[in-house]
N, C-alpha and C positions, 0 to 999 in steps of 0.2 A: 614184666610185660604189662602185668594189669594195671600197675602204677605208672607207666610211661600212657598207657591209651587214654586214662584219665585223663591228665594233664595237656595231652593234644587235643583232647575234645574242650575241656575247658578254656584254653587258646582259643581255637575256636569259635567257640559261645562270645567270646571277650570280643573277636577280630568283628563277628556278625552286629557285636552290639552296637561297639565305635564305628561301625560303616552307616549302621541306621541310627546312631544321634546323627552323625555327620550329614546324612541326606536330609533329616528332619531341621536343621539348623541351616542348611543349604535353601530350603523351600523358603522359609521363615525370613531368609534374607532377601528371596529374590521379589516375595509380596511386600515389600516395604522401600525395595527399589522400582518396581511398577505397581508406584500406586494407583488401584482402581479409581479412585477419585480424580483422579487428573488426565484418566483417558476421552480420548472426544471435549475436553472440559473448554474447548478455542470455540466448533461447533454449538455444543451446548448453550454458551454465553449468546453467539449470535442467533438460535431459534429461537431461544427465550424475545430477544430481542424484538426479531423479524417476525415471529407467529401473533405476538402482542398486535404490531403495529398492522398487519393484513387484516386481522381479524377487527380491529375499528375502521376503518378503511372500506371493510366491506360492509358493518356496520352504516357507516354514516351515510355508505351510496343506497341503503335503502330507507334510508331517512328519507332522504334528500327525493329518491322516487314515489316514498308513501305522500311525502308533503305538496309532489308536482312542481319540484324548484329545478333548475338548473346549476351547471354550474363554473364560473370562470374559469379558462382557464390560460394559462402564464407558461413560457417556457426556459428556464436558464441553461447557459452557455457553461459548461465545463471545459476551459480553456486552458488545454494540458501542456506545459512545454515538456519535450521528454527528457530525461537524465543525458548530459553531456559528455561526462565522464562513468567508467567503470566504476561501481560502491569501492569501495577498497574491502582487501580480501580479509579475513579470522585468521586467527594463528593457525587454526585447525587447517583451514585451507590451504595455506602453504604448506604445512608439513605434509597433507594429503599429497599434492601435487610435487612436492620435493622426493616423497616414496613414490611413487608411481612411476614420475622420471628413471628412480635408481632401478626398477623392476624394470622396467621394456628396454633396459639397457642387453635383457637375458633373453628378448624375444629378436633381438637384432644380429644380422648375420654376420659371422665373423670372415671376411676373407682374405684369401692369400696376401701374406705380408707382399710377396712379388707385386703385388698391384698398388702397392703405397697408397692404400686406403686405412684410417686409424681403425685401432683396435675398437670396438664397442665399451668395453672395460675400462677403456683408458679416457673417455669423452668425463668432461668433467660439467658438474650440473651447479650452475650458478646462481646464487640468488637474487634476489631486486636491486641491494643495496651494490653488489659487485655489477650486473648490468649497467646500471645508471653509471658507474664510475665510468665504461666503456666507451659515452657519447662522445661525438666529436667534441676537441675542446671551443670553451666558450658558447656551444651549445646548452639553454638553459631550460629545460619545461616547465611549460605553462602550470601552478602554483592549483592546485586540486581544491582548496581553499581558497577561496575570494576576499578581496579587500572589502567587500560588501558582509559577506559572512562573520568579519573580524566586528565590525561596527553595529550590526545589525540591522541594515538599511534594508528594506522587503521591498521599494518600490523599484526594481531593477532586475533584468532578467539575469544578471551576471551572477547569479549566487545559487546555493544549495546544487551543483550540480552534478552529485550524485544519485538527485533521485528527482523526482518529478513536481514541479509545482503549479500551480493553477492560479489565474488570474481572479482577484477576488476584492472586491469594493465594501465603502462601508461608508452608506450615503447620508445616514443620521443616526441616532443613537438610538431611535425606535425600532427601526429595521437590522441596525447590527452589521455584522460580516455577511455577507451572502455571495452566491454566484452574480455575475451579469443577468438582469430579469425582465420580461418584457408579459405584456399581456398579447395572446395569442389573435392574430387578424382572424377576418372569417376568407375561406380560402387556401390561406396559408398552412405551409407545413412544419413539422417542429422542427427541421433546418433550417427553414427560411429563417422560421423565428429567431432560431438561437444564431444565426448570421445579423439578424436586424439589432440584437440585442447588446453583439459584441460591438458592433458599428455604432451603435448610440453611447456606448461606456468608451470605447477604447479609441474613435475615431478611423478614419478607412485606413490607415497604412499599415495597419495588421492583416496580415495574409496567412489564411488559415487552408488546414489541410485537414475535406469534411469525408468520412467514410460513410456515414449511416444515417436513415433518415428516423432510424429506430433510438427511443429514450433508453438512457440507463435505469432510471427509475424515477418515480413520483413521489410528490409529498399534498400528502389530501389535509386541509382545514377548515371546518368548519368556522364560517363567520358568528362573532357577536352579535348580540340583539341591534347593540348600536350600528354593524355593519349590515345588517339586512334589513332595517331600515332603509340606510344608505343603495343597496343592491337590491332593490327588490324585486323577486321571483327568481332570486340565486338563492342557495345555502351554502355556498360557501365559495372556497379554490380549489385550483388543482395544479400543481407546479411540476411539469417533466422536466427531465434533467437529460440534456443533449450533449454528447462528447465529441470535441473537435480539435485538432492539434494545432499546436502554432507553429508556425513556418520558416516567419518571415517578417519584419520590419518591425515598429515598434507600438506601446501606445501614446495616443497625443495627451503632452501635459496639460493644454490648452482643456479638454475634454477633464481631467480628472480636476481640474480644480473646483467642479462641482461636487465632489465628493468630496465627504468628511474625512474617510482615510482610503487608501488601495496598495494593492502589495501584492505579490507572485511568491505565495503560499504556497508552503508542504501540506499535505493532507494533512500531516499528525499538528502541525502549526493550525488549521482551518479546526480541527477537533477540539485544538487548545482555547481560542477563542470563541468559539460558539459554545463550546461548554461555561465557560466564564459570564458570559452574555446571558445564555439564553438555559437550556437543562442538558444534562448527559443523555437524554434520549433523543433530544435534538441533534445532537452531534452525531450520533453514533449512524443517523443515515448520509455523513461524510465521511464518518468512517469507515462505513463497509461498501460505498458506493466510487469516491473517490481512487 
């Protein structure tokens, strides 16, 4: 008997030990799958970002009050056309919505075969590729991908249209990629503006659909010596940035051939080139504003 009680307490000790490596091995795994470093680190990236740029901004505005200067100010047109088409979906997505389908198959009511209604069980759940065979025949859908997207053409509203692109010029090599820009009348509001400004770039037959007369945001510059010269009893710009959708009609090519280049840009395309051009902290206020 004293030799069996040992042995089951030693068991035991043994079963206690292997549970607690096990859960110590368990912890060890799950801090290396949620790394702390990578939480909030989307966040992070943009306060680092945005507390920078507020914080010169508020800076320069009391520059600009210590010194008694004014300062111009300009408003651009964010000229959105929105997504045409659905993104297409992740594999994860489908298999989501392919499971979900087969579960509410077990929330649905089964009734009396007498009513020659189908069984719930027996409803079969099809996927995109067996849909699509289903169309009438000779029926052919419109191509999700653009002959524009294949070549790379950007001055044409027929592309990218699964996500949103914005009208965007590029009137010489000094100034670069930008929005539509206008300097602001006295009077006038930052819709008017950002209306006078798409009318001056894209000609009247673009028909815009305007929600707000509120900016999305600013971009504050101080001028060069050689520009305050030029501006004197200014310190500098100030550029709001107004959002307004597109409608309807087109722009006049007549209108763009003053421009060095123009194109109906994706935001992440606008990031690409203004970082190219100009710096990554330049961009990055298309980035998180667009």
């Amino acid at each position: 008997m004293k030799h069996m009680y040992k042995a089951e307490k030693k068991a035991a000790k043994e079963r206690r030990t292997e549970l607690y490596n096990y859960k110590v091995s368990r912890k060890a795994g799950l801090r290396s799958r949620q790394d702390p470093e990578k939480k909030n680190y989307k966040k992070k990236v943009f306060r680092t970002w945005f507390d920078g740029m507020a914080s010169k901004q508020a800076y320069l505005d009391r520059e600009a009050r210590r010194q008694g200067k004014e300062w111009n100010i300009n408003v651009a047109a964010m000229v959105e056309r929105l997504p045409v088409v659905t993104p297409d979906r992740q594999q994860w997505e489908l298999d989501f919505l392919n499971l979900k389908a087969e579960l509410q198959k077990y929330d649905m009511i089964a009734y009396p075969k007498e009513l020659g209604l189908p069984d719930p069980m027996d409803i079969e759940i099809l996927s995109e590729e067996e849909l699509m065979k289903m169309l009438p025949e000779g029926f052919t859908p419109s191509p999700r991908e653009t002959e524009a997207d294949k070549t790379g053409v950007i001055q044409t509203l027929n592309r990218q249209l699964k996500t949103r692109v914005y009208l965007s010029v590029r009137k010489n090599d000094d100034e670069g990629w930008h929005l539509p820009t206008v300097s602001l009348k006295e009077n006038e509001t930052f819709l008017e503006g950002a209306k006078r400004a798409v009318k001056l770039v894209a000609g009247d037959d673009l028909v815009l659909r305007c929600f707000t007369n509120c900016p999305m945001g600013v971009h504050v510059v101080e001028y060069s010596n050689e520009e305050k010269e030029k501006n004197i009893g200014y310190f500098g710009e100030k550029t709001f940035f107004v959002r307004v959708q597109y409608e309807n009609g087109d722009v006049s090519l007549k209108n763009m051939e003053k421009m060095n280049d123009w194109g109906w840009l994706t935001r992440d395309e606008m990031v690409e080139k203004i970082t190219a051009e100009k710096s990554v902290d330049a961009a990055n206020l298309y980035k998180y504003m667009l």
